[in-house]
C-alpha positions as CSV (number, residue, x, y, z in Angstrom):
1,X,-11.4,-14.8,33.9
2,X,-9.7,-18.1,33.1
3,X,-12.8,-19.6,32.1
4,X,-13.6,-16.8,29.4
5,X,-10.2,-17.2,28.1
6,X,-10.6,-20.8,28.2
7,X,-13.7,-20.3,26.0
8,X,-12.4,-17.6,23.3
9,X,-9.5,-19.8,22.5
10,X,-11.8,-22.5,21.5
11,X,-13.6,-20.0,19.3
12,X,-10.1,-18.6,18.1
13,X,-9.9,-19.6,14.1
14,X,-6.6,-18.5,12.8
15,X,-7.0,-17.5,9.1
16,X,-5.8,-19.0,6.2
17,X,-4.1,-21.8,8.3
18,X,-3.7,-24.2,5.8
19,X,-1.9,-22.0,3.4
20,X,0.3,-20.2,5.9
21,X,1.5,-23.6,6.6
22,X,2.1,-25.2,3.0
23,X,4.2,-21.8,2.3
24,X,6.5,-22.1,5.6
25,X,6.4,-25.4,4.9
26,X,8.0,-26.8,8.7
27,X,8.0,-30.1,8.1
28,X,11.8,-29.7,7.2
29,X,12.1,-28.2,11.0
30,X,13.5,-24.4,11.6
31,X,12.6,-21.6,13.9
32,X,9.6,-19.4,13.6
33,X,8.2,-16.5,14.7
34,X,4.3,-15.6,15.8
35,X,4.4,-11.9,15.6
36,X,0.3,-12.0,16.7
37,X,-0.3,-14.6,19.0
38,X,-3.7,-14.3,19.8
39,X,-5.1,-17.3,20.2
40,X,-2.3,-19.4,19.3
41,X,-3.9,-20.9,16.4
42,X,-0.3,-20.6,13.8
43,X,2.1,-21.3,16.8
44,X,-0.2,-24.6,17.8
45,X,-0.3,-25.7,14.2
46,X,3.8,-25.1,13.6
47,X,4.7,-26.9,17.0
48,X,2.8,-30.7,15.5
49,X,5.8,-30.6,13.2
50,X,9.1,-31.8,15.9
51,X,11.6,-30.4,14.5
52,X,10.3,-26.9,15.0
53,X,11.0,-24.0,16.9
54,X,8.3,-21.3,18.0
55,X,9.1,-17.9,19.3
56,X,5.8,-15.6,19.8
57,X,4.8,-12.5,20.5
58,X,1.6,-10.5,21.6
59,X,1.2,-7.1,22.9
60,X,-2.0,-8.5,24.7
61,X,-1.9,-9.4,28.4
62,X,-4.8,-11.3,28.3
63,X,-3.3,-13.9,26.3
64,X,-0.6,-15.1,28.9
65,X,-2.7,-17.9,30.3
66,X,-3.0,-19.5,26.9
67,X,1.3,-19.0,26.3
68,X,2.2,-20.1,29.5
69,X,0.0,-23.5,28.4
70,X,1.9,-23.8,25.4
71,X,5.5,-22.8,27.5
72,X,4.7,-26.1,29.6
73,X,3.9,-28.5,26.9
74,X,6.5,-27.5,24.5
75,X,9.4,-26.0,27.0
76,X,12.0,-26.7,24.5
77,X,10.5,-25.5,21.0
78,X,8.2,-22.6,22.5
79,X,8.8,-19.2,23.7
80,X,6.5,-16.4,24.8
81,X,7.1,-12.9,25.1
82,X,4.8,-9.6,25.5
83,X,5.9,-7.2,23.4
84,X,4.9,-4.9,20.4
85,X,5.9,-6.5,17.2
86,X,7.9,-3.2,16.3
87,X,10.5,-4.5,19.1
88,X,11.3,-8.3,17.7
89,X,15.0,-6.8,17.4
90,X,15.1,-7.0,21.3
91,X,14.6,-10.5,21.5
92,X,15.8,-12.0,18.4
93,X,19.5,-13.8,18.5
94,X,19.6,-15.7,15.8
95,X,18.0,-15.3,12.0
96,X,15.0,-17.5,11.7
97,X,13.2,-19.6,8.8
98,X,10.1,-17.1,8.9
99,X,8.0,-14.8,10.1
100,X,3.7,-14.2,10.5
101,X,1.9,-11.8,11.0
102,X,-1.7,-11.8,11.3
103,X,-2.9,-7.9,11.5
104,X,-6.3,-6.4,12.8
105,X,-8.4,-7.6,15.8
106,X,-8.2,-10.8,17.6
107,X,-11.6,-12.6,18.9
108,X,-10.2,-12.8,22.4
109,X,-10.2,-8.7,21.8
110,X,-13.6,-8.4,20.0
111,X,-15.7,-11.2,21.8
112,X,-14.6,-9.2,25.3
113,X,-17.3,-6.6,25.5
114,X,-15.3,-4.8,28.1
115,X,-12.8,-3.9,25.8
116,X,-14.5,-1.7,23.5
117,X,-14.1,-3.4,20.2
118,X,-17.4,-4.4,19.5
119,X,-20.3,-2.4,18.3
120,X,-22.5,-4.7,20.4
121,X,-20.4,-3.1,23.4
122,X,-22.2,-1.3,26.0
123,X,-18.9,-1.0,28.6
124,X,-16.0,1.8,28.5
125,X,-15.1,3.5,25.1
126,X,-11.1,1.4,24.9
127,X,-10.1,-0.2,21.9
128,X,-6.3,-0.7,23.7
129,X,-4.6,-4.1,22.3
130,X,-2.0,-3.9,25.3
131,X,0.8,-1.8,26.4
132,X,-0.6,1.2,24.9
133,X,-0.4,4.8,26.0
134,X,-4.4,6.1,25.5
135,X,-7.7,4.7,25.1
136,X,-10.3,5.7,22.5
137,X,-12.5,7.3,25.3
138,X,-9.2,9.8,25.4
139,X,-9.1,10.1,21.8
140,X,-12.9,11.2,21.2
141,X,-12.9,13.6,24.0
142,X,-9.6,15.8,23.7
143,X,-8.8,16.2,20.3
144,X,-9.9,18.8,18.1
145,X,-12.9,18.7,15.5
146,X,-9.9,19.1,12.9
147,X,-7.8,16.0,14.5
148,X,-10.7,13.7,14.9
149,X,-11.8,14.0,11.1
150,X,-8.4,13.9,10.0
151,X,-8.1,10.5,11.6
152,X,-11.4,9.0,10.9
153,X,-10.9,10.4,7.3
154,X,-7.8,8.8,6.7
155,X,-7.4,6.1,8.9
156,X,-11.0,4.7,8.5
157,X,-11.2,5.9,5.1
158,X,-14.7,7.3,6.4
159,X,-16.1,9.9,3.7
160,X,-18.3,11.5,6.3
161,X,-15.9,12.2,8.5
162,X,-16.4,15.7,8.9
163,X,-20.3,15.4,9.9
164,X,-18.8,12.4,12.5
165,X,-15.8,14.6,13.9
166,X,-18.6,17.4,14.3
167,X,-21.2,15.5,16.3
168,X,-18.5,14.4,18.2
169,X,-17.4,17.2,19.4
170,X,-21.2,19.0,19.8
171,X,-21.8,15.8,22.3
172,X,-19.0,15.7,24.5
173,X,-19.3,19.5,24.9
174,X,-22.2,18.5,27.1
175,X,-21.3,15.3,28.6
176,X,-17.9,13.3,28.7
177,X,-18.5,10.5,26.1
178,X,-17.4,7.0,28.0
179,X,-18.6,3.8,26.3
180,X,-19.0,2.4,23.3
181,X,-22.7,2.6,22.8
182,X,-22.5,6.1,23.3
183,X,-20.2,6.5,20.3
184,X,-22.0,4.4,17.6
185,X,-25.7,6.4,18.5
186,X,-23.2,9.5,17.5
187,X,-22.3,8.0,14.0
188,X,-25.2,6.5,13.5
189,X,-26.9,9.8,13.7
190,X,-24.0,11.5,11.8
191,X,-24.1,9.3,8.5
192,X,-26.8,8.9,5.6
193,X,-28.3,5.6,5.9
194,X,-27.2,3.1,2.8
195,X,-29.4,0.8,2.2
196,X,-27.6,-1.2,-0.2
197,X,-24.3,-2.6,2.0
198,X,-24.4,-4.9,5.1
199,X,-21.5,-3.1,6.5
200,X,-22.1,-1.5,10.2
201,X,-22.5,2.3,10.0
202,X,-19.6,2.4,12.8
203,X,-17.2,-0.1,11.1
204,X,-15.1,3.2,9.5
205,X,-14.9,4.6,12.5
206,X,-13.9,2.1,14.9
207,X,-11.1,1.2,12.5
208,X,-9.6,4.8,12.7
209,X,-9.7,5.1,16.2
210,X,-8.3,1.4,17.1
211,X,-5.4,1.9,14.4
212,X,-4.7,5.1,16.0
213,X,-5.0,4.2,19.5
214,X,-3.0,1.4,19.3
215,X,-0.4,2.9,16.5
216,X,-0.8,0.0,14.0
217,X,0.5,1.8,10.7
218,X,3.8,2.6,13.4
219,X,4.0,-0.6,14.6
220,X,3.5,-2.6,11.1
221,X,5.9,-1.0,9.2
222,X,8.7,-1.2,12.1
223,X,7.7,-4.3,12.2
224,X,8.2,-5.6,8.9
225,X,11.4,-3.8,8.5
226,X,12.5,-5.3,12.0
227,X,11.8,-8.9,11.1
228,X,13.2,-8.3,7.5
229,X,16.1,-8.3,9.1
230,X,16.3,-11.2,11.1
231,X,14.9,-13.3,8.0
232,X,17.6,-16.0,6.9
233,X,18.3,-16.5,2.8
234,X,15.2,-18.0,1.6
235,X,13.3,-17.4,4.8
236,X,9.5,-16.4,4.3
237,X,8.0,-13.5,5.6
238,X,3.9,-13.2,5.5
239,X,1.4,-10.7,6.4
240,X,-2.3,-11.3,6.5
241,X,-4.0,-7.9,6.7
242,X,-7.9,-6.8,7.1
243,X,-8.1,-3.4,5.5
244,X,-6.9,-1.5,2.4
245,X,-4.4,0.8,4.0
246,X,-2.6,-2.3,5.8
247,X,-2.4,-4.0,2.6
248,X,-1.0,-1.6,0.3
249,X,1.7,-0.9,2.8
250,X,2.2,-4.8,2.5
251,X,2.0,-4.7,-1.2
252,X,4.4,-2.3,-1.7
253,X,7.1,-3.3,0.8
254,X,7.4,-6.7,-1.0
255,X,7.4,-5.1,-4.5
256,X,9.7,-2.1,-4.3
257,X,12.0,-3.9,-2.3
258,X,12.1,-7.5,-4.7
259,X,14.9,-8.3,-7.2
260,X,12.2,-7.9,-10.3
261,X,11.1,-4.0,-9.1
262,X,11.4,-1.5,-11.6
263,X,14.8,-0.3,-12.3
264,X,15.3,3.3,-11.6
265,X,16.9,3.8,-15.1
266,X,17.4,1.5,-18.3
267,X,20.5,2.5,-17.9
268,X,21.3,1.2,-14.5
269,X,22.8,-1.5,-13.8
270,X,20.9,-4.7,-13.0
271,X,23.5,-6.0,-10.1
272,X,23.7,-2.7,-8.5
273,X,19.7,-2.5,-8.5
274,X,19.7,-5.9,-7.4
275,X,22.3,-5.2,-4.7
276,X,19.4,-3.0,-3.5
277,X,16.3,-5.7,-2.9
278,X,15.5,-7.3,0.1
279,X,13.5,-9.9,-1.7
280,X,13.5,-12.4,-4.4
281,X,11.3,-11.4,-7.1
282,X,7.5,-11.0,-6.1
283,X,5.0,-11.9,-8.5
284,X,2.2,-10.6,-6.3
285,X,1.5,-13.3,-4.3
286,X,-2.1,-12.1,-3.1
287,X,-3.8,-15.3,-1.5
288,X,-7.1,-14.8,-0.2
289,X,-9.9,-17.7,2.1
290,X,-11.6,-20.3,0.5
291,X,-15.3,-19.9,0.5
292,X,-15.4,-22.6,2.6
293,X,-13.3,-20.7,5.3
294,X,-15.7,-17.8,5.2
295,X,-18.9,-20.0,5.6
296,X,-17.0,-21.3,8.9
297,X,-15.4,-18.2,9.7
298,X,-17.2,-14.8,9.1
299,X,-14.4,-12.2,9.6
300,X,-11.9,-13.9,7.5
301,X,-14.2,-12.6,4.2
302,X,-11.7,-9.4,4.3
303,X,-8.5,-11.7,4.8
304,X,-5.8,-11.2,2.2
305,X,-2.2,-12.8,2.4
306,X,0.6,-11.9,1.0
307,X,4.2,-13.5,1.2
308,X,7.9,-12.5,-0.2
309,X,11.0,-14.4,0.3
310,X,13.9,-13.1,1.5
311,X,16.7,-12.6,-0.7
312,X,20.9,-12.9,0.0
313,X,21.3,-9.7,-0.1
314,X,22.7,-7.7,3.2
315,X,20.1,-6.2,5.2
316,X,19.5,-2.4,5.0
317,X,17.0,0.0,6.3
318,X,14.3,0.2,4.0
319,X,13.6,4.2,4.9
320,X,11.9,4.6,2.0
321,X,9.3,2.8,3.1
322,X,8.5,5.2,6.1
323,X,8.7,8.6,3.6
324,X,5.9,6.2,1.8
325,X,3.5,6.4,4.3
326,X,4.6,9.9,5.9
327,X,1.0,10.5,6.0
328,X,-0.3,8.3,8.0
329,X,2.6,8.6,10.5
330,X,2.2,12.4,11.2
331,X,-1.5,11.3,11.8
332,X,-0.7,8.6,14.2
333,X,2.0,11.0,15.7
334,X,-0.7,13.2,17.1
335,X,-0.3,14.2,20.4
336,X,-3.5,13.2,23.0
């Protein structure tokens, strides 16, 4: 197992590298946090500077061997913990300089066939990132017709959901559906062929039922809110998201909560709005790869990051962020 781990953190490109560091900018030294430490690839790169300070965090066991390498070498500057993002309150002491977090799946996830992740997969129906409570193979057996389309429709943004939830359901009536290749014959079947995109018929699909297996709308906008908080004056947060739904939660968390939002009223006061802004004003900062990334690096083609810098303001819950999203929430709350 070492061997394969060995392997996939070679193969382990962490996106955007070059531009995640120019905006943290460590060569003046702080403390850092790795919300998604995958292969290491952000913490690796922010450790070359001395006078920096890593703390990471993965939900992923499988990713311990390649920590613990990092713990030895750098015993001073690095720290490793397993734990969901949503909980960097239980570790963090201190406020820190900033904060990444690159969402979506990891190659060490994807390039493990036993996992699930892959379309190529011919082992157990998964999908689990670590420390989760169900499994997709769970998912596409015991919910409803009604649940399933609901959460391909709206978590995979799948428009033939309905056709998908269906055949899912007609299939597992006669036999227990258990791996992955089992699935994608199902939504193959179930979708019109489209001649004119390269995207994999399954791609939708997948999407819904990892975000909802593994919580990731839950988890990223505790997450943000949580690190927000433990952001110093000036301190950078970033996000570098794969799909629509995770970046327009991104999007507008760093808008509605920036000095230059929209006032509620003309009439209101501009200190008083101000008083209620976690960020300094946000122009937008949407930074996607190079083209020369993407030739080296495939799955970074859907990459976009975005960054906001954290105001002086006192920390407050941002709640309305979580009435936002509602939607998706109730969808994720779904019991299995």
């Amino acid at each position: 197992m070492k061997t394969l781990i060995s392997s996939l953190e070679f193969s382990h490109f962490p996106v955007m590298l070059s531009e995640v560091i120019k905006i943290l900018s460590p060569i003046k030294g702080g403390l850092f946090v790795d919300c998604t430490f995958g292969g290491g690839g952000y913490s690796k790169a922010l450790l070359k500077f001395p006078n920096v300070k890593v703390i990471a965090l993965d939900r992923d066991e499988k990713v311990l061997s390649i920590a613990s390498k990092l713990e030895k070498k750098f015993h001073s500057r690095f720290q490793f913990y397993q734990i969901k993002f949503s909980q960097i309150d239980k570790i963090l002491k201190t406020h820190v300089d900033g904060i990444i977090f690159d969402l979506g799946i990891s190659s060490i996830q994807l390039n493990d066939m036993q996992r699930g992740f892959s379309f190529k997969s011919k082992d157990k129906l998964d999908m689990t990132m670590g420390l989760s409570n169900i499994s997709a193979q769970d998912v596409v057996n015991n919910l409803s017709e009604n649940e399933l389309k609901l959460i391909i429709k709206i978590l995979g943004e799948e428009k033939e959901a309905a056709k998908i939830a269906k055949n899912i359901v007609k299939v597992r009536s006669k036999k227990k559906i258990t791996r992955v290749d089992e699935l994608v014959k199902i939504i193959e079947k179930s979708k019109k062929k489209n001649f004119s995109t390269k995207i994999n018929p399954s791609t939708k699909t997948f999407q819904a039922l990892r975000i909802f297996v593994n919580k990731e709308i839950s988890e990223l906008i505790k997450g943000i809110s949580n690190a927000t908080k433990y952001l110093k004056p000036g301190g950078k947060i970033l996000v570098v998201s794969f799909h629509s739904i995770e970046d327009k939660i991104i999007k507008y968390f760093f808008r509605n909560f920036s000095k230059n939002k929209s006032k509620p009223s003309r009439y209101f006061p501009e200190d008083e709005a101000n008083d209620l802004t976690l960020f300094e004003n946000y122009s937008n900062n949407l930074i996607k790869p190079t083209k020369i990334e993407v030739k080296k690096n495939n799955p970074s083609r859907s990459a976009k990051l975005r960054f906001a810098t954290r105001s002086k303001n006192h920390f407050f819950d941002p709640i309305e962020l979580t009435q936002k999203y509602k939607n998706y929430l109730e969808i994720e709350a779904i019991n299995v």
